[in-house]
C-alpha positions in Angstrom: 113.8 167.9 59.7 110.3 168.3 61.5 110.1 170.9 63.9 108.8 168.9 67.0 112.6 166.8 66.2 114.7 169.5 65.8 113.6 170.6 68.9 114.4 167.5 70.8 117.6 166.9 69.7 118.3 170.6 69.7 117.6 170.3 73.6 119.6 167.0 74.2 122.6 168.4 72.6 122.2 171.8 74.6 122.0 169.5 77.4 124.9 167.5 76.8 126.8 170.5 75.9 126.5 172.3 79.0 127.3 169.5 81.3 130.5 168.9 79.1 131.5 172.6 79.5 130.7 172.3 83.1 132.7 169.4 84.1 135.7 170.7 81.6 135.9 174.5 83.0 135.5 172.5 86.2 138.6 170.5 86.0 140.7 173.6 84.1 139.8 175.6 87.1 140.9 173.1 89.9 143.9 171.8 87.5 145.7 174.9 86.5 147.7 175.8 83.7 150.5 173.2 85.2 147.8 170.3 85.3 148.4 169.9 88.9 145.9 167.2 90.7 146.5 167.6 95.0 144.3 165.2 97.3 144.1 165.6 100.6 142.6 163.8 103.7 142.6 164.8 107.6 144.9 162.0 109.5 143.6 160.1 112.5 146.1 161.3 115.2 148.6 158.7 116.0 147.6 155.9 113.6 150.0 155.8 110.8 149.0 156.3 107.6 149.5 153.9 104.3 149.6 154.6 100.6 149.3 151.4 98.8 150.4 150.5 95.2 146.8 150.5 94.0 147.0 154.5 94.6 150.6 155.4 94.2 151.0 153.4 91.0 147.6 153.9 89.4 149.0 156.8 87.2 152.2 157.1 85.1 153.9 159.6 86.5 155.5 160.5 89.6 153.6 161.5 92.7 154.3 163.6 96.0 153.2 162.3 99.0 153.5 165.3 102.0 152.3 164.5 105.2 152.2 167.5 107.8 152.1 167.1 111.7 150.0 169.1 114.2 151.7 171.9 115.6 154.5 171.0 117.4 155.1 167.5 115.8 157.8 165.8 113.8 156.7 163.3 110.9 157.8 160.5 109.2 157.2 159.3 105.8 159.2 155.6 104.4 158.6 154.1 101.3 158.9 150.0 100.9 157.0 146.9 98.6 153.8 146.6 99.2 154.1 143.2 101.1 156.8 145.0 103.8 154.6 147.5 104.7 151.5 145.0 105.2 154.1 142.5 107.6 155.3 145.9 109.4 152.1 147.0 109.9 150.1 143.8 110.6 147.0 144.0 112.3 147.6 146.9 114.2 145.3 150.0 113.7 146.2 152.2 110.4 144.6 154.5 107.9 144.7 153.4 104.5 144.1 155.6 101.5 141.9 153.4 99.5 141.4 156.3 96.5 140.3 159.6 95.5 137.4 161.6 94.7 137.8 164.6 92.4 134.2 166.7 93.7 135.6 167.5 97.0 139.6 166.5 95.8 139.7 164.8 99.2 141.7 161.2 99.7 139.1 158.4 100.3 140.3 156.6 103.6 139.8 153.3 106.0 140.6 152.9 109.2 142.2 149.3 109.1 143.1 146.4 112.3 143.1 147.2 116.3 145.6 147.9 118.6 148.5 150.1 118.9 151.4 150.1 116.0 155.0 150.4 117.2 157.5 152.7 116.2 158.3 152.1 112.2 161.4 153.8 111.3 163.1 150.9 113.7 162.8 148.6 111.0 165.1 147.8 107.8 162.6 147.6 105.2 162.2 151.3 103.9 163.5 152.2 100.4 163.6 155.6 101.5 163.3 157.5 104.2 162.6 161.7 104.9 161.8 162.7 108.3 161.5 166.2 109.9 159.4 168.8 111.9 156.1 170.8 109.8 155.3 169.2 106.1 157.0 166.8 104.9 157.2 165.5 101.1 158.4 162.5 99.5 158.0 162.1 95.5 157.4 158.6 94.2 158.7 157.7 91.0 156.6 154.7 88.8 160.1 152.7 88.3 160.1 151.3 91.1 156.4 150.1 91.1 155.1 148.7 93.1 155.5 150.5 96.3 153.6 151.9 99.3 154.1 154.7 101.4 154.0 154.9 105.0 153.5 157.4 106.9 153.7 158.1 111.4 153.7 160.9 113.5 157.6 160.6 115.7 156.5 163.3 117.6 153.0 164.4 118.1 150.2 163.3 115.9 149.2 163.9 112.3 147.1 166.4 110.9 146.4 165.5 107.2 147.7 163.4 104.0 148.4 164.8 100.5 148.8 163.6 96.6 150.0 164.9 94.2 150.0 164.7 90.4 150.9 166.8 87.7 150.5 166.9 84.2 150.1 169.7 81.6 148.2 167.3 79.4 145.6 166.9 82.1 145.0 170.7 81.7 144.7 170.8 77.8 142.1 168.0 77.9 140.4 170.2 80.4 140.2 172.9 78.5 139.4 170.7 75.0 136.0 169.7 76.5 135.1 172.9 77.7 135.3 173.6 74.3 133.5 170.4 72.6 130.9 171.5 75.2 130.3 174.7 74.1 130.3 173.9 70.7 127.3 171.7 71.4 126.1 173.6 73.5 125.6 176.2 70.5 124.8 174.0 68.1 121.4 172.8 70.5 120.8 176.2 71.2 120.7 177.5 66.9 118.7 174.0 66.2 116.1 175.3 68.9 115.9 178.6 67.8 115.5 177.7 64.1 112.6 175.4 65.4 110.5 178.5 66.6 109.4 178.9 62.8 108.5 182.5 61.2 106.9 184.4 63.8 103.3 185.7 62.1 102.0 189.1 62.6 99.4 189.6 64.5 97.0 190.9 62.3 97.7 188.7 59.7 97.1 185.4 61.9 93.5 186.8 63.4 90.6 185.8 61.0 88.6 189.2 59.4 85.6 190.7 61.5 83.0 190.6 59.2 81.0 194.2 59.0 77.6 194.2 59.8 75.6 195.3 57.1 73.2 198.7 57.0 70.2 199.2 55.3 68.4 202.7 53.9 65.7 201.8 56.6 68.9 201.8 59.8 70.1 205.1 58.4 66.8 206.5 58.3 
């Protein structure tokens, strides 16, 4: 391979390789050994919070949803169909998590219709229900997809949302392309280095002085 190609491609796959070992290291760090994926998003005080199916059900596996007051406060948290929760709610103002964002792990939000939004847990339509003062967690299980989550402050006002995934394989892959991207990483680096070429010494690459010649009559 000519020199002036090894060194491009030896540079693109350096390239490529560190990026890859970045964002892999990145997720193994955030993940864990457990593979544990948490999203979190500061509530807007009284509005209630929702958790549609297009976030709860976008993975196969179960998620926790926690929702913790402000001091002082009690929370609720109901799960329902997606269609119950949009009739219960309406057009009154809400919060809705609309996805996530793994650079910052932070919920992606929307604040959603005008207007003040009665008191849920007076309703019939919940699934289930868990209520209670400081953090509380419900876990969502895909069988019963679709669903959405709902969550108000009883007492008080809200202070944040969380999800939560976890899965071990999430990890492993992490930790696999770390490894892919080192590999490259290596391999760029050896195909640049090999494209240096034999270093020549210095005396050897300088063209000979040519001596000036003397005559009997100089000397003399």
């Amino acid at each position: 391979m000519p020199t002036l190609a090894k060194r491009v491609v030896g540079a693109l796959l350096a390239l490529a390789g560190l990026v890859v070992t970045v964002i892999g290291l990145w997720y193994a760090v955030h993940l864990g050994g457990s593979g544990t994926a948490t999203f979190s998003a500061p509530a807007t005080g009284t509005n209630p919070v929702l958790v549609p199916q297009t976030v709860l059900n976008r993975v196969d596996g179960p998620v926790t949803v926690t929702a913790t007051p402000r001091a002082g406060g009690t929370v609720w948290l109901a799960a329902t169909t997606p269609s119950d929760a949009a009739a219960v709610l309406g057009s009154t103002a809400h919060t809705s998590v609309t996805g996530v964002d793994t650079r910052p792990w932070e919920l992606l939000t929307r604040t959603r219709g005008t207007g003040a939004t009665p008191a849920l847990s007076g309703t019939d339509v919940w699934r289930n229900t868990e209520t209670g003062p400081g953090a509380v967690s419900m876990t969502i299980e895909q069988a019963n997809a679709p669903e959405a989550v709902l969550a108000q402050a009883t007492k008080g006002e809200l202070q944040s949302v969380e999800l939560t995934w976890e899965r071990k394989s999430w990890f492993v892959q992490s930790v696999i392309a770390a490894l892919v991207g080192l590999f490259l990483l290596l391999s760029g680096l050896t195909l640049l280095w090999s494209a240096r070429g034999p270093r020549r010494r210095e005396d050897e690459s300088a063209p000979p002085v040519p001596r000036p010649a003397t005559t009997q009559q100089e000397i003399a």
